[in-house]
C-alpha positions as CSV (number, residue, x, y, z in Angstrom):
1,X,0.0,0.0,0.0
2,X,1.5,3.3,-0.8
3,X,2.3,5.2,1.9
4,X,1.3,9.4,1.4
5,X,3.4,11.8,2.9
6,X,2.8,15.8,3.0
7,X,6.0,17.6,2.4
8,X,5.4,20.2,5.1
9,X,5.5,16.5,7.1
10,X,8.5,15.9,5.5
11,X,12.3,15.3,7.4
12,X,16.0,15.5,5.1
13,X,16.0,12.2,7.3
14,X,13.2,11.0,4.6
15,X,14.1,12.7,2.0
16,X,17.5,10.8,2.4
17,X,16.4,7.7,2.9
18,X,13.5,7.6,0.5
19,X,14.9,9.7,-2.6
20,X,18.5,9.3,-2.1
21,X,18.9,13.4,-1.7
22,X,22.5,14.0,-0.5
23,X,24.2,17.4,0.7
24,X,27.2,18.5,-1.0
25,X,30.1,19.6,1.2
26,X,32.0,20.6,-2.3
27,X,32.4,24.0,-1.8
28,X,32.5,24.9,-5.4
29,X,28.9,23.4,-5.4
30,X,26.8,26.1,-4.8
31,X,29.3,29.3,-5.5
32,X,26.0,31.4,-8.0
33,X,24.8,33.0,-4.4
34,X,28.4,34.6,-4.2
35,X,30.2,35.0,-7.3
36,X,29.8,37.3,-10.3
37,X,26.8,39.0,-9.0
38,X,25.2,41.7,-10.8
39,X,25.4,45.3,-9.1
40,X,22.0,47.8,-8.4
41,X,21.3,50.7,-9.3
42,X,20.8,53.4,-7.3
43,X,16.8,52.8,-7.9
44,X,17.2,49.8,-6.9
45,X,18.8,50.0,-3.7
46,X,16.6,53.1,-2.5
47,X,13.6,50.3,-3.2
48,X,15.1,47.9,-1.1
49,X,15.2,50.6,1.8
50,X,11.5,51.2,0.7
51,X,10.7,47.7,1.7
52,X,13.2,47.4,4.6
53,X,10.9,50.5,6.6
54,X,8.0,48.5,5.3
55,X,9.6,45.7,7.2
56,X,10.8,47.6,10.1
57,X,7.2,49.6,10.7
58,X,5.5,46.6,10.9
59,X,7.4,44.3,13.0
60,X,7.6,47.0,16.0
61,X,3.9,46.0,16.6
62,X,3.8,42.5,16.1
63,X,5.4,39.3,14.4
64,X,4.2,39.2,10.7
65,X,2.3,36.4,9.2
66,X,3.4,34.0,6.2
67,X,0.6,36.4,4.2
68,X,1.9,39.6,5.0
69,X,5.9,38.3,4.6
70,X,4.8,37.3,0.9
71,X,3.3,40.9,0.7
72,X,5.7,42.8,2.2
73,X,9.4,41.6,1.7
74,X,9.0,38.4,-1.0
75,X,6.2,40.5,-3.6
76,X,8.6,43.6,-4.2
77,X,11.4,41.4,-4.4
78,X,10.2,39.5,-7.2
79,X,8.7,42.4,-9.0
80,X,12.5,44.3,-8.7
81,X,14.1,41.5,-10.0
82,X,12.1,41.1,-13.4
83,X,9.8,37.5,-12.2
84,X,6.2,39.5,-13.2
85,X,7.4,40.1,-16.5
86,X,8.3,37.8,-19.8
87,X,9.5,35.7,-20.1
88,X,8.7,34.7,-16.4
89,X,5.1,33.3,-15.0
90,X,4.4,33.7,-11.4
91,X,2.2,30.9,-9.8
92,X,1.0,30.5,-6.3
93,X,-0.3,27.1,-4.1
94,X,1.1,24.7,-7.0
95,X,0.2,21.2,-6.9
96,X,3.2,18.8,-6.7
97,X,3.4,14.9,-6.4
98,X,6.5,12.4,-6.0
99,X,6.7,8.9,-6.1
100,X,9.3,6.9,-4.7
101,X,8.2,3.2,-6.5
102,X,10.8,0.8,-5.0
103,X,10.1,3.0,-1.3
104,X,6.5,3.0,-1.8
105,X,6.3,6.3,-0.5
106,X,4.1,9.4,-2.7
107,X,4.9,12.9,-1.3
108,X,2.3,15.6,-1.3
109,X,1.7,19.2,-1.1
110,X,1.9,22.7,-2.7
111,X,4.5,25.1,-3.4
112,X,3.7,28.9,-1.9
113,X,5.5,30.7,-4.7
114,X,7.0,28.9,-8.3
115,X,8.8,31.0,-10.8
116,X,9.0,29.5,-14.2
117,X,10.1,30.0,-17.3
118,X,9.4,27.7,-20.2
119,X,8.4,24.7,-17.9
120,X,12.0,24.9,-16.1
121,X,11.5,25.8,-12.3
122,X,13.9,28.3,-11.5
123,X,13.2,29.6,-8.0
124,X,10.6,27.5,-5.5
125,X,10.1,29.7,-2.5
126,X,8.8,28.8,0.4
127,X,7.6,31.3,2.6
128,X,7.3,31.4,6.6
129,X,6.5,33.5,9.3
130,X,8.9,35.8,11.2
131,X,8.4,33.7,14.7
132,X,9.7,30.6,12.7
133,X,13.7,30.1,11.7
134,X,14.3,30.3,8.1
135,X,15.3,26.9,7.8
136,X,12.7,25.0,8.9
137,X,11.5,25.1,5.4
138,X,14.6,23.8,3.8
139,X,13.0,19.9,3.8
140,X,10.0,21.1,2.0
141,X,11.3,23.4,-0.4
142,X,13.8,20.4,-1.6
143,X,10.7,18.4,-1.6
144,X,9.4,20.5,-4.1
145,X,12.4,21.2,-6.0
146,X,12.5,17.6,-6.7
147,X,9.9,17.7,-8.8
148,X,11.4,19.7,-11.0
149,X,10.1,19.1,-14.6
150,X,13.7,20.4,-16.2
151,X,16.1,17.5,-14.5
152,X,19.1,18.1,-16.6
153,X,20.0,21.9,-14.7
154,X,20.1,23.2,-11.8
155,X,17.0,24.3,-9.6
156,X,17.3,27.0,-7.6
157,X,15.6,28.0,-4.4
158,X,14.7,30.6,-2.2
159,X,13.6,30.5,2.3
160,X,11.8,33.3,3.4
161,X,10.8,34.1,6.3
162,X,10.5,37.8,6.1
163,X,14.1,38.5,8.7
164,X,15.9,36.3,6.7
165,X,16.7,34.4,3.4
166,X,18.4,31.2,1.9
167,X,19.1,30.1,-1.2
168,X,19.3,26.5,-2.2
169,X,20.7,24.5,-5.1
170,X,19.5,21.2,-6.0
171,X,21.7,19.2,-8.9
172,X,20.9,15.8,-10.5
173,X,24.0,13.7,-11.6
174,X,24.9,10.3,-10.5
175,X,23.6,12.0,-7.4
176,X,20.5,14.2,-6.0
177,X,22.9,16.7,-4.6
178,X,21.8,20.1,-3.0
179,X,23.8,23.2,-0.8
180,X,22.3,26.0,0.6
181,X,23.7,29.7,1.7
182,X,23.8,30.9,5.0
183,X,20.9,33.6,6.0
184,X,20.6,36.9,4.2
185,X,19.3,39.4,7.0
186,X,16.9,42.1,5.4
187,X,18.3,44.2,8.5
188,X,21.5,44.2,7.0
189,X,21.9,46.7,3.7
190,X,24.4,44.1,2.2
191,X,22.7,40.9,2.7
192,X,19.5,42.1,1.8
193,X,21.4,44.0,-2.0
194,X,23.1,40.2,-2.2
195,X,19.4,38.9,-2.3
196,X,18.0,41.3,-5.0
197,X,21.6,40.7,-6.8
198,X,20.9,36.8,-6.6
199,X,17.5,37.1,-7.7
200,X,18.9,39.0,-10.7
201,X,21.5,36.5,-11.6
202,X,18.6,33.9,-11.1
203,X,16.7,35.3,-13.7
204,X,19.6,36.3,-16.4
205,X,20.7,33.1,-16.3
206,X,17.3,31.7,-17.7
207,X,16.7,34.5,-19.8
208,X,19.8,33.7,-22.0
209,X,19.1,29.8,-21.6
């Protein structure tokens, strides 16, 4: 009988075990999140400091919901680095499903945020609230991201939890291999460019595929 799991259920434990997921300790495996980045312009970063008093404002008076951290901090983000225009779709609560035959084992559940871009997933982003560590979504975004339609690239994602963010990289060789940066603080000015300057890269990089 197969056995249903829902990835926000889901454990790098299982994800081991049951689709042979591995972290990379190579650290030339994930070096996009670092190297060659592209720089802002002065637009740019005075938007940034639009959404960091955004940010600010609205944390004095309480912790901010998973809603108001995709309105707030992930929304502007997205639009500044090119994802709401072509050729880039935005899509929100997608349906995902993976089946591990020989493990019996189907995992279940929906992405909060999947940039694509002619069927190849190029950012899954899963979004938290600010009382919860950035990282506790990493098992279910890699969940996701192996479902990847595109399994011959890279697919790259992106933990939000309003504070702070993580990248991820997920590769298929002989190998399910994935890395992930350390947290981006939106309270710092440089972390928070490096996001936007990510982002950017993200999206050149599919533009010219």
């Amino acid at each position: 009988m197969m056995q249903i799991i829902q990835a926000r259920d889901i454990s790098i434990y299982e994800l081991e075990e049951k689709f042979g997921l591995r972290l990379s300790t190579d650290t030339d495996f994930f070096t996009e999140w670092t190297n060659n980045l592209p720089s802002l312009t002065d637009i740019e970063k005075q938007s940034l400091k639009r959404v960091q008093s955004n940010y600010f404002n609205l944390t004095r008076r309480r912790l901010i919901s998973e809603e108001a951290v995709k309105m707030v901090v992930l929304s502007p983000l997205l639009d500044l680095a090119g994802f709401y225009q072509p050729p880039f779709e935005v899509e929100t609560e997608t349906s995902v499903e993976i089946i591990a035959e020989e493990e019996g084992v189907k995992l279940k559940g929906n992405i909060d945020v999947l940039v694509v871009q002619k069927n190849f997933w190029i950012l899954v982003i899963e979004s938290k609230s600010t009382k919860f560590d950035v990282t506790i979504a990493l098992p279910q975004a890699l969940a996701y991201m192996l479902n990847s339609p595109n399994q011959e690239k890279p697919t790259f994602g992106l933990l939000v939890n309003g504070r702070e963010f993580v990248f991820v990289k997920l590769v298929r060789e002989e190998e399910i291999k994935y890395a992930r940066s350390y947290a981006l603080s939106i309270e710092k000015d440089d972390e928070f460019e490096q996001v936007l300057s990510v982002l950017k890269w993200v999206g050149g990089l599919l533009v010219n595929v």
